[in-house]
PyMOL Python script that loads the backbone (N, CA, C, O; Angstrom):
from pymol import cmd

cmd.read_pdbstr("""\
ATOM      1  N   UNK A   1     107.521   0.714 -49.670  1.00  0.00           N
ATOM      2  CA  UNK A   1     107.274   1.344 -50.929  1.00  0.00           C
ATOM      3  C   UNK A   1     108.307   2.453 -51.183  1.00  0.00           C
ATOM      4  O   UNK A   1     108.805   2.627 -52.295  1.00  0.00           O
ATOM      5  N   UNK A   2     108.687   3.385 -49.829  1.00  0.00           N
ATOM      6  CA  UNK A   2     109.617   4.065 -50.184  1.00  0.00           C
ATOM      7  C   UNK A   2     111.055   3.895 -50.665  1.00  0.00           C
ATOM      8  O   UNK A   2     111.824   4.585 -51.335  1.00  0.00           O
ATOM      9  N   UNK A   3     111.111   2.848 -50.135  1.00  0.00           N
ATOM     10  CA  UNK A   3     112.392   2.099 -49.968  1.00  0.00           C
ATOM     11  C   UNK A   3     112.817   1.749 -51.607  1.00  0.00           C
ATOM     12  O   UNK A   3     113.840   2.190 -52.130  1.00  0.00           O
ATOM     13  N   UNK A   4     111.917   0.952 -52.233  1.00  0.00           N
ATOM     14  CA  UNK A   4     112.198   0.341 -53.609  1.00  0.00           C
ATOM     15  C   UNK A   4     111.650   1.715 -54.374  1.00  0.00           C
ATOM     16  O   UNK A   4     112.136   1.856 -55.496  1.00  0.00           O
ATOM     17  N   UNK A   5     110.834   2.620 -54.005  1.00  0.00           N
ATOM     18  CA  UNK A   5     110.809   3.709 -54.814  1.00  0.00           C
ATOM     19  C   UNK A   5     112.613   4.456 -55.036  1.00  0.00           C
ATOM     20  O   UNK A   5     113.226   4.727 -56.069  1.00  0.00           O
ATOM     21  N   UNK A   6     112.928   4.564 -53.867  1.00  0.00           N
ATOM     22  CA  UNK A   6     114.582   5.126 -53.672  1.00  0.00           C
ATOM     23  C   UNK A   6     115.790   4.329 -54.463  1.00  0.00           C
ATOM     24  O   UNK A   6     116.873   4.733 -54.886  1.00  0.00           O
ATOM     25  N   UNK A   7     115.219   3.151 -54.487  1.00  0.00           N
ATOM     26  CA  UNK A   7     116.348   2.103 -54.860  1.00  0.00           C
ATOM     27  C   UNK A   7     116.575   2.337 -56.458  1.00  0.00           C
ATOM     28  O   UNK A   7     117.702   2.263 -56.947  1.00  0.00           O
ATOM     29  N   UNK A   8     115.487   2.608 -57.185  1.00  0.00           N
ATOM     30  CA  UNK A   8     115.621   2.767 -58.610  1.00  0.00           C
ATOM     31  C   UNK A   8     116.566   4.142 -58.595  1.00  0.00           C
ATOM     32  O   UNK A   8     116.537   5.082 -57.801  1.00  0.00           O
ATOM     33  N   UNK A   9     117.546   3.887 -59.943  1.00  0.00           N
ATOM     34  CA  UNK A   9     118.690   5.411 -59.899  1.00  0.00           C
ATOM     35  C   UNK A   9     118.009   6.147 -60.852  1.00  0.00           C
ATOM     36  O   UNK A   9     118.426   7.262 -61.163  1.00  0.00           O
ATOM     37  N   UNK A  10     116.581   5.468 -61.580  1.00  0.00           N
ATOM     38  CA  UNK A  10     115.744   6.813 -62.018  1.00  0.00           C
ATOM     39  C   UNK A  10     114.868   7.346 -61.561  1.00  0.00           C
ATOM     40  O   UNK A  10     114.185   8.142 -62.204  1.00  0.00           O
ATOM     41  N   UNK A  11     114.652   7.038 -60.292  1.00  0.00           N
ATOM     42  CA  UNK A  11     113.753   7.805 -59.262  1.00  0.00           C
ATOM     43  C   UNK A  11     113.614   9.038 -58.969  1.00  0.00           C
ATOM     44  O   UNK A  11     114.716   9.392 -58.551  1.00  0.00           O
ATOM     45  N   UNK A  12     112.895   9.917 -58.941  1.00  0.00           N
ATOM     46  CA  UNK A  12     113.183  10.904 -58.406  1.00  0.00           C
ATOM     47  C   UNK A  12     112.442  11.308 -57.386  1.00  0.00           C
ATOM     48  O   UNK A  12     111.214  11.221 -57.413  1.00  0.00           O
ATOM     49  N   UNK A  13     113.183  11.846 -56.265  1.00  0.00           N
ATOM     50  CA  UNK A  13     112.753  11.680 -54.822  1.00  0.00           C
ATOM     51  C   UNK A  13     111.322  12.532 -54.814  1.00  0.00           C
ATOM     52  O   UNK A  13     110.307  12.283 -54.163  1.00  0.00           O
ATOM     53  N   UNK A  14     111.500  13.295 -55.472  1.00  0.00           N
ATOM     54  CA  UNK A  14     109.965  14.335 -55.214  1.00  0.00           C
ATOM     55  C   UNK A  14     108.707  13.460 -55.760  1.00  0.00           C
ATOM     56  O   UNK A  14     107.627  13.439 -55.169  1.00  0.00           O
ATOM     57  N   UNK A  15     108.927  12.863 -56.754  1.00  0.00           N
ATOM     58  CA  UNK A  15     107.912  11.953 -57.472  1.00  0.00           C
ATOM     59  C   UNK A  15     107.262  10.923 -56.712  1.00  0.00           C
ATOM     60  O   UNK A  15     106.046  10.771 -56.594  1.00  0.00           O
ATOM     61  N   UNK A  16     108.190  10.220 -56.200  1.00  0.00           N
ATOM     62  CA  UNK A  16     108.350   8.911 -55.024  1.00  0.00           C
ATOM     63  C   UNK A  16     107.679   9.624 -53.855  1.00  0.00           C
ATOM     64  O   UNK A  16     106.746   8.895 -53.516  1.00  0.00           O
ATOM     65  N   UNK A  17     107.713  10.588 -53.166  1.00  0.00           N
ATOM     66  CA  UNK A  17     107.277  11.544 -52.008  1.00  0.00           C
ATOM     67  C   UNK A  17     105.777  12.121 -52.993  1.00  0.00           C
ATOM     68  O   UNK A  17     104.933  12.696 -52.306  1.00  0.00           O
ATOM     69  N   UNK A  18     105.633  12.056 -53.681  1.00  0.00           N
ATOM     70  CA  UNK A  18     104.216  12.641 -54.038  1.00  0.00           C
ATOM     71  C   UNK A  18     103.551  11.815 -53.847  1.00  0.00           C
ATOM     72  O   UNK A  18     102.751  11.957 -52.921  1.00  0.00           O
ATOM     73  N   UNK A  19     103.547  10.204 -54.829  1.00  0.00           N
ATOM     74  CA  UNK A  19     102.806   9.225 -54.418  1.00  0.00           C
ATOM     75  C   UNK A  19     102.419   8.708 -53.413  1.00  0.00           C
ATOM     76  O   UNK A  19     101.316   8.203 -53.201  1.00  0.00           O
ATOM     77  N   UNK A  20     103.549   8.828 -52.544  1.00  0.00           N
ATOM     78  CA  UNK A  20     103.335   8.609 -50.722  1.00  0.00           C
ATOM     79  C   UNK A  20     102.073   9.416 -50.542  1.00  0.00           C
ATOM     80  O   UNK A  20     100.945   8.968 -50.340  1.00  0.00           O
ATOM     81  N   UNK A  21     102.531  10.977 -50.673  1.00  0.00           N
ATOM     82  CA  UNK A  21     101.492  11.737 -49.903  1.00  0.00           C
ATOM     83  C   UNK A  21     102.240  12.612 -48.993  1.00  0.00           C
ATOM     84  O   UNK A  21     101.709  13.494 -48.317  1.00  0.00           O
ATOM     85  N   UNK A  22     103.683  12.295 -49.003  1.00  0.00           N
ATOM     86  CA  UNK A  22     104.468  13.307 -47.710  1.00  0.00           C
ATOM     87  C   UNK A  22     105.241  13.983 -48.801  1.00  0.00           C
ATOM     88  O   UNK A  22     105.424  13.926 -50.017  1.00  0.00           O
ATOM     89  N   UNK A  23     105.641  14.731 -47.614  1.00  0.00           N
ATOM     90  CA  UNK A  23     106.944  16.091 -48.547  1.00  0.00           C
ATOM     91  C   UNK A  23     108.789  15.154 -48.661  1.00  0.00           C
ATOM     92  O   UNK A  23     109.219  14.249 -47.946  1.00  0.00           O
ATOM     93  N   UNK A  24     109.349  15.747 -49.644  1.00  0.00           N
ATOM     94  CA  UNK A  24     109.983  14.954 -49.802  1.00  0.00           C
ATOM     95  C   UNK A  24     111.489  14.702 -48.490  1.00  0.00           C
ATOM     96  O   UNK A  24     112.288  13.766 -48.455  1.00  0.00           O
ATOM     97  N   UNK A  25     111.421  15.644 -47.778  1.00  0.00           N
ATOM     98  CA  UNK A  25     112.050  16.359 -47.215  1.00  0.00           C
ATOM     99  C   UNK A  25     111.925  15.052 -45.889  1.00  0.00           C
ATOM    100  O   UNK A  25     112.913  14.626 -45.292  1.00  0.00           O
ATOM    101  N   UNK A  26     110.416  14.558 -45.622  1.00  0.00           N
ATOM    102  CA  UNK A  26     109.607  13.464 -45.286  1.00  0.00           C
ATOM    103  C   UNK A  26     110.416  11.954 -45.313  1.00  0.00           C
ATOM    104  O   UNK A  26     110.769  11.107 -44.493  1.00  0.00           O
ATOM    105  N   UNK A  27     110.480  12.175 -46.800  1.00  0.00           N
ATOM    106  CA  UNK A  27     110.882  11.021 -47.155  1.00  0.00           C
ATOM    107  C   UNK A  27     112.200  10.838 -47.131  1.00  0.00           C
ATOM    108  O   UNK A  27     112.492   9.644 -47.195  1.00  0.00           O
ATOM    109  N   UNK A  28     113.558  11.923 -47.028  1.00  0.00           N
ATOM    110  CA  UNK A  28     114.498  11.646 -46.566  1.00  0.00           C
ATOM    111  C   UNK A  28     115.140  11.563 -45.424  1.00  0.00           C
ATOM    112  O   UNK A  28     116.341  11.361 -45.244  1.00  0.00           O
ATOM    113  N   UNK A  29     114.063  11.770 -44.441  1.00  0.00           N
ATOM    114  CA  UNK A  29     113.956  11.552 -42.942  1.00  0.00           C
ATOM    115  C   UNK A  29     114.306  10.022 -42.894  1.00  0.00           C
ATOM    116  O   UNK A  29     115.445   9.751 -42.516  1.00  0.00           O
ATOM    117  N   UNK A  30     113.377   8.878 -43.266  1.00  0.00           N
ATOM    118  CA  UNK A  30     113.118   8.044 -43.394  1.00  0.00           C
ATOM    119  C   UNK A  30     113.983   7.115 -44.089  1.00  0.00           C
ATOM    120  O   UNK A  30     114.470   6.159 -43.485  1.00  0.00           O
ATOM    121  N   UNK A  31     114.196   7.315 -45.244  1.00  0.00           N
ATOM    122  CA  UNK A  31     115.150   6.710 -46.285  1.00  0.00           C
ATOM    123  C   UNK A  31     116.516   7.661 -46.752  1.00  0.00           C
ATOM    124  O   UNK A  31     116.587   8.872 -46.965  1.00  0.00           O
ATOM    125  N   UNK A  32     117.482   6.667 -46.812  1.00  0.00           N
ATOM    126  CA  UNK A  32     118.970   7.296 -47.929  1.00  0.00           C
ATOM    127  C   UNK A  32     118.287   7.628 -49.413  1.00  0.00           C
ATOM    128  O   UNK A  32     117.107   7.520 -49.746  1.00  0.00           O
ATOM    129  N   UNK A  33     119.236   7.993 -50.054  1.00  0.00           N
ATOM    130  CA  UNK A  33     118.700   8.152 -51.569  1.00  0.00           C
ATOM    131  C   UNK A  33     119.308   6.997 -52.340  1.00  0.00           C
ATOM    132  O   UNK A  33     119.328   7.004 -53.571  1.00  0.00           O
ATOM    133  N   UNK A  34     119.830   5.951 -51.577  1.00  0.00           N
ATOM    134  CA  UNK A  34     119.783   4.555 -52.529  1.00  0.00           C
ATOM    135  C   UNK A  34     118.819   3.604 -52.049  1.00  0.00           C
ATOM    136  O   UNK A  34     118.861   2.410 -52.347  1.00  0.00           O
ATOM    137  N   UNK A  35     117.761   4.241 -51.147  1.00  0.00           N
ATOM    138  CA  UNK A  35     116.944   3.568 -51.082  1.00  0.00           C
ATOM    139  C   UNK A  35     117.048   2.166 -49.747  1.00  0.00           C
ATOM    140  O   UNK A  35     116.351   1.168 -49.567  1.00  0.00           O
ATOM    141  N   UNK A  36     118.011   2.604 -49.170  1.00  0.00           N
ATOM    142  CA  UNK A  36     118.293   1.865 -47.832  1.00  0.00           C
ATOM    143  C   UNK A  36     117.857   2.730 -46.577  1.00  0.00           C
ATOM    144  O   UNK A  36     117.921   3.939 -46.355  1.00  0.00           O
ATOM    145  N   UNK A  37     117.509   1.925 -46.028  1.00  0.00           N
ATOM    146  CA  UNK A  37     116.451   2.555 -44.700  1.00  0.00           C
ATOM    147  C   UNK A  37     117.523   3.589 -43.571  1.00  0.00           C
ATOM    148  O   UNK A  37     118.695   3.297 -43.333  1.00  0.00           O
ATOM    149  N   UNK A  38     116.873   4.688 -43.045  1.00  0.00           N
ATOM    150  CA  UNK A  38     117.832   5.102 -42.208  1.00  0.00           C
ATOM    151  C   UNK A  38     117.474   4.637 -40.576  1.00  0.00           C
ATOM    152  O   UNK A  38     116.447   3.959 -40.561  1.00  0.00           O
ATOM    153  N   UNK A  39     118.095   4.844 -39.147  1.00  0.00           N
ATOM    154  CA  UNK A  39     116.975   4.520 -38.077  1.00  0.00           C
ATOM    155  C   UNK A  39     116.081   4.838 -37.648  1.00  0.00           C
ATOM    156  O   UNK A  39     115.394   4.089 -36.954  1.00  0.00           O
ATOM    157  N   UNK A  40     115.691   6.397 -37.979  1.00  0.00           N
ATOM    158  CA  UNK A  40     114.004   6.485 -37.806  1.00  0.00           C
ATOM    159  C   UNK A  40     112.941   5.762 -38.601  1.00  0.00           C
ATOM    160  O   UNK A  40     111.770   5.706 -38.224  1.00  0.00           O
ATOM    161  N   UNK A  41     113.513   5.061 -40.020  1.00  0.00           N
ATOM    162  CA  UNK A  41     112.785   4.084 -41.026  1.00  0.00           C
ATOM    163  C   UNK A  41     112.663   2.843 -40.288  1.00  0.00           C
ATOM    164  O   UNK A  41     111.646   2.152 -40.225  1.00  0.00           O
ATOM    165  N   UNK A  42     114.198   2.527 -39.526  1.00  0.00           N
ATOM    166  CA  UNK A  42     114.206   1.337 -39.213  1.00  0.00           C
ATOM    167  C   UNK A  42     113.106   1.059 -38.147  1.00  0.00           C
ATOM    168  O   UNK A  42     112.509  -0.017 -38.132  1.00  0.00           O
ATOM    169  N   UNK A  43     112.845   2.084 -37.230  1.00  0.00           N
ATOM    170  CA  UNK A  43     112.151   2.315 -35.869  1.00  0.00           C
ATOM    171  C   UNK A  43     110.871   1.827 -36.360  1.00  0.00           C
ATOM    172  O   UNK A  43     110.310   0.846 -35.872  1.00  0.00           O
ATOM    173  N   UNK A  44     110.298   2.685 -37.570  1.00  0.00           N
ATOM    174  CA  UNK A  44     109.124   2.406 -37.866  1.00  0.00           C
ATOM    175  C   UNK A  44     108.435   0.998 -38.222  1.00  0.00           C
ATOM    176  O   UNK A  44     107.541   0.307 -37.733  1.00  0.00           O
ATOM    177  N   UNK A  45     109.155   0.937 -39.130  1.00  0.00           N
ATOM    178  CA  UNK A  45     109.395  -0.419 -39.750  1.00  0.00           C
ATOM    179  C   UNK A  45     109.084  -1.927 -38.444  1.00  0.00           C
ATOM    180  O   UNK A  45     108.172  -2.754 -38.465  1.00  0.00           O
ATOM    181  N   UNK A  46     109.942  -1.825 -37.702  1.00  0.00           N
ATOM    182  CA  UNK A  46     110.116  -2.471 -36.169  1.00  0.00           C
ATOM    183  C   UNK A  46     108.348  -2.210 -35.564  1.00  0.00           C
ATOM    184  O   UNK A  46     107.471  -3.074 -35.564  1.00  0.00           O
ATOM    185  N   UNK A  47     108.220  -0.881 -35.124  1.00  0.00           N
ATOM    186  CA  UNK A  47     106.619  -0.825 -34.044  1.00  0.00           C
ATOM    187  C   UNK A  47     105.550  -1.721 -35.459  1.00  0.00           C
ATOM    188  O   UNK A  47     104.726  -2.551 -35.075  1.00  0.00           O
ATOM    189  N   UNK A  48     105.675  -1.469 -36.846  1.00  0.00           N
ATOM    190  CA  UNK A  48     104.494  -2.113 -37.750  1.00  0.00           C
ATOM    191  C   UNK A  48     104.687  -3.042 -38.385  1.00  0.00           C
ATOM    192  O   UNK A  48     104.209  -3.411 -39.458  1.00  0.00           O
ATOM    193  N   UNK A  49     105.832  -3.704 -37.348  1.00  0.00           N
ATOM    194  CA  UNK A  49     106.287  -5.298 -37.712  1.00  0.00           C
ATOM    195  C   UNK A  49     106.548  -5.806 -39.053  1.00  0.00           C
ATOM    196  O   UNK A  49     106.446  -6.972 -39.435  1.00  0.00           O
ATOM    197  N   UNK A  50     106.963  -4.585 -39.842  1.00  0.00           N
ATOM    198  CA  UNK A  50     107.452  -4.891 -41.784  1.00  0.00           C
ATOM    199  C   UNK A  50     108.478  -5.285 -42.193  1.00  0.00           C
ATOM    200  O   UNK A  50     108.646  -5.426 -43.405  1.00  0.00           O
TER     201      UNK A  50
END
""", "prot")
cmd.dss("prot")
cmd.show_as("cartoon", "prot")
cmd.util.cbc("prot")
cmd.orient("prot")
């Protein structure tokens, strides 16, 4: 969800991070801002088999 939330170039990261429920700060842990996964995303992604 974060991922295709990021991918849109009218996204805006705080908006996308609200709906989650995390801080956005959260969400760029996780994801680039084009919406491509970084390796702690990838890690996750991998242990919940997505």
């Amino acid at each position: 969800m974060a991922m295709a939330a990021m991918s849109d170039r009218k996204a805006v990261a705080q908006d996308a991070a609200k709906r989650l429920g995390i801080k956005t700060t959260t969400l760029y842990m996780y994801v680039n801002g084009d919406g491509s996964v970084k390796e702690p995303g990838q890690k996750l992604l991998e242990v919940f088999k997505l």
